[in-house]
N, C-alpha and C positions, 0 to 999 in steps of 0.2 A: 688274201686276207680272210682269217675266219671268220665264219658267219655268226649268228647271234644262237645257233641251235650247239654250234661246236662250243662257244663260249661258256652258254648256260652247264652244258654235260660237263665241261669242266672245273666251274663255280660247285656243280653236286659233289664231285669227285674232290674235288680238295677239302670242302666239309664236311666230308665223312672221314676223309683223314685226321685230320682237324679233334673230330671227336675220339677216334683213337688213340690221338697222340693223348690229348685231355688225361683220358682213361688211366692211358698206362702209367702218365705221370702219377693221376692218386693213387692208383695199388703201389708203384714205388713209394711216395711219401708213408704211405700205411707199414709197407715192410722195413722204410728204412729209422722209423720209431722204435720197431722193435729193436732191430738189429743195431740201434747205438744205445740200448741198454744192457743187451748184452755184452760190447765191444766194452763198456765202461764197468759193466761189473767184473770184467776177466781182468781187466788191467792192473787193477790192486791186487786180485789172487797171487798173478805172476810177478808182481813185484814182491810182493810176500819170500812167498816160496823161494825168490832170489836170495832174500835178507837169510830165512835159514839154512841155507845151504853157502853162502858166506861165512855163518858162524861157526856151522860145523865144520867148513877149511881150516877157521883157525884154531878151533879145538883140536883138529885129527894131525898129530906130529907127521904120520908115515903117513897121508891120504896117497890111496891107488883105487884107479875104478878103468878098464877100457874106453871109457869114455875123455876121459884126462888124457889119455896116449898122442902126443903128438911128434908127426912123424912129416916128413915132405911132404908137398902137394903136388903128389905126382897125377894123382886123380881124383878129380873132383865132381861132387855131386852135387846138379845146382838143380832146387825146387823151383818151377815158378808157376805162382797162384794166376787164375785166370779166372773168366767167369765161364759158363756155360752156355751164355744166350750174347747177343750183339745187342744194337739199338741203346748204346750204353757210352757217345760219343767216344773220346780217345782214353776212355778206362783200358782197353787190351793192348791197344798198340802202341800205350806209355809203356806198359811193362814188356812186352817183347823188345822195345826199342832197349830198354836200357838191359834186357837179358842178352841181348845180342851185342852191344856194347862190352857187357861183364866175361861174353863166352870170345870175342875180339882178343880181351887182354888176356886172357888165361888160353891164349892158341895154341902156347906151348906145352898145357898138360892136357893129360887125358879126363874129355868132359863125358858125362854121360848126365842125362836128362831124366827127373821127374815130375810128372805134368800132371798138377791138380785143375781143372777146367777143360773142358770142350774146344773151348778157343783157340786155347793155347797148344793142346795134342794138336789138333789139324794145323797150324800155323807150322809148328815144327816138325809133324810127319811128312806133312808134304814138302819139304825143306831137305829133308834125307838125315836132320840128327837124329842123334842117337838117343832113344826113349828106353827107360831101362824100368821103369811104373808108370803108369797115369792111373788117375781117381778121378770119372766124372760123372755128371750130373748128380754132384753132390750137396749144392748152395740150394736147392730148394727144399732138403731135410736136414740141413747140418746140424752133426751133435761132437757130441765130442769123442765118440765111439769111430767116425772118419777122422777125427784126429790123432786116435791112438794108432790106427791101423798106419798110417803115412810114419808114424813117430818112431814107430818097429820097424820098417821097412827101412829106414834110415837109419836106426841102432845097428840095425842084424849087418846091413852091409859095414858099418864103421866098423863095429866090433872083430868082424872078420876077415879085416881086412883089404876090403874090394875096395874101398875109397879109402882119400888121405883126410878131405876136408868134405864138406858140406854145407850148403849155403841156401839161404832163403830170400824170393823175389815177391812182393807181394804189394798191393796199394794200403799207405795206411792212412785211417780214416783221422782227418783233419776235425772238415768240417761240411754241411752239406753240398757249398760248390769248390770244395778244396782237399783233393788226396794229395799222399806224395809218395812217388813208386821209393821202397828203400831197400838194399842187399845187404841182407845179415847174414852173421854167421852162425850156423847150428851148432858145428861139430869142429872141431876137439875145439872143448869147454877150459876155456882160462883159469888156470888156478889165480892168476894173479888179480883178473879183474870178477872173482867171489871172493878173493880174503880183504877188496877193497869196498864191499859191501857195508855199510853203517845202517842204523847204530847195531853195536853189539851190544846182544843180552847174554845173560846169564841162563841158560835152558837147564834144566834138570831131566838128564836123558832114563829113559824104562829101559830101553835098548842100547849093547852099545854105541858111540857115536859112528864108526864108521858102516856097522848095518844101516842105518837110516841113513846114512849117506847114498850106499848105496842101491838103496827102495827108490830115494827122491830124485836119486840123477837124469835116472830115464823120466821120471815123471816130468821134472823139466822142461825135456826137450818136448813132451807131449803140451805142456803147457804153450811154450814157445808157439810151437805148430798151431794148436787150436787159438791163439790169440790172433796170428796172421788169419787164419780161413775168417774170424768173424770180424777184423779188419777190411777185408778184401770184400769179406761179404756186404760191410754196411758201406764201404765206398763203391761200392757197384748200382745199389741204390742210389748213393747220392748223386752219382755220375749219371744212372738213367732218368733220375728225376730232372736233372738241371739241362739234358739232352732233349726231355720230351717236351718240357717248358719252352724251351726256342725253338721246339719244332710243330709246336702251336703256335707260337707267333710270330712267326716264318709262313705257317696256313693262312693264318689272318692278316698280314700282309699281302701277298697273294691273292686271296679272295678279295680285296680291297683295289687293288690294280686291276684284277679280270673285270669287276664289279665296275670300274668307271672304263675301263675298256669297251664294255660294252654297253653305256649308257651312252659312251660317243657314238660306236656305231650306228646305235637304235638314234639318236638323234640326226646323224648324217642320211639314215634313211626316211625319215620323216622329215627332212630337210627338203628329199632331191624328189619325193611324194607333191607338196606343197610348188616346188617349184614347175614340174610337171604338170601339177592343176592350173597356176596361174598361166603358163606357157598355152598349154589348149585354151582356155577361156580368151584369154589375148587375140589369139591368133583366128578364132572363131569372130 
């Protein structure tokens, strides 16, 4: 049985945990205020940007862009968003669960891996996939300049060929105790579900329409991209903040057990004190 010296050292030890967990939860809540007004101001951009580039499909009779080019899925290129740090409860191993799921049904083509996050590179390098880029420690400055750079890297290899399709795995933010992992598709871009884009305007092009078509195509998939990273990013907060919160009281639970654990001891020894005095006094 431990003693009352082993009890207390671990009464200290849990309450400094206790205060860390605290900690880390406010600096999460702190970042993840920021990070759902950014997530909320991109949303309409990229919905935007959707709307005219639906309009311009149905304006451009002959529309052709390398990116439209759809061809088998003989190889594919799946991204998946991860965070860089743990302590963030089942935010990475939702998404690896269902990347491994998504690379399961496609066993039959050829996958090669792009890994934005820390987590996720080590989870699959040590795994023996096959990693063809990764981009990490990137969530504690994201701009949208790591978004451009992932958004090229994924044009260059469509455009040329190397991949058939390409896909994106990323948490999207719900709400503070609620993501939900989802796999979309980047690459080759549906003519049919942009000319179902509503409402249509009437634009008055400077340029003609299929130059701006193809300025905004790529821009797109840069949009795409950077909506996931600050997705991923505000549900990773919300993941570590709602992880750190039951892991402070989970400490204070704990301290509240050790705490009456050894208020028994200390009384069973002040018990068998007490009866040892009356026992000599008696027996004298």
């Amino acid at each position: 049985m431990p003693n009352l010296l082993d009890i207390r050292r671990r009464i200290r030890s849990v309450k400094n945990t206790q205060q860390l967990t605290k900690a880390m939860k406010t600096v999460a809540a702190a970042k993840l205020r920021r990070a759902q007004e950014r997530v909320f101001s991109a949303r309409p951009y990229a919905g935007q940007l959707r709307n005219v580039l639906g309009n311009l499909t149905v304006r451009i009779e002959n529309i052709a862009h390398p990116l439209l080019e759809i061809r088998p899925e003989e190889r594919i290129l799946l991204v998946i968003v991860t965070a860089d740090r743990g302590l963030c409860g089942a935010f990475n191993s939702n998404i690896m669960r269902v990347a491994q799921s998504f690379m399961r049904e496609h066993s039959s083509q050829a996958l090669s891996l792009a890994m934005v996050g820390r987590k996720g590179r080590d989870f699959f390098r040590r795994r023996g996939f096959p990693i063809r880029s990764e981009f990490v420690n990137i969530f504690s400055r994201l701009d949208y300049g790591h978004a451009k750079d992932i958004s090229e890297a994924i044009v260059r290899a469509y455009s040329n060929a190397e991949v058939d399709a390409a896909y994106v795995v990323y948490n999207e933010f719900k709400s503070v105790i609620q993501q939900r992992v989802v796999v979309e598709k980047l690459l080759p871009l549906s003519r049919s579900e942009l000319r179902e884009t509503e409402p249509q305007r009437d634009y008055i092009f400077e340029q003609p329409p299929q130059e701006i078509f193809n300025r905004l195509l790529p821009r797109y998939v840069e949009i795409q991209i950077y909506r996931a990273l600050l997705e991923s990013a505000a549900s990773e907060h919300g993941a570590r903040m709602a992880s750190m919160d039951t892991a402070s009281r989970n400490a204070g639970e704990m301290i509240d057990m050790l705490t009456l654990n050894m208020n028994r001891i200390r009384q069973a020894a002040i018990t068998r004190e007490i009866i040892e005095v009356v026992s000599g006094a008696g027996a004298s």
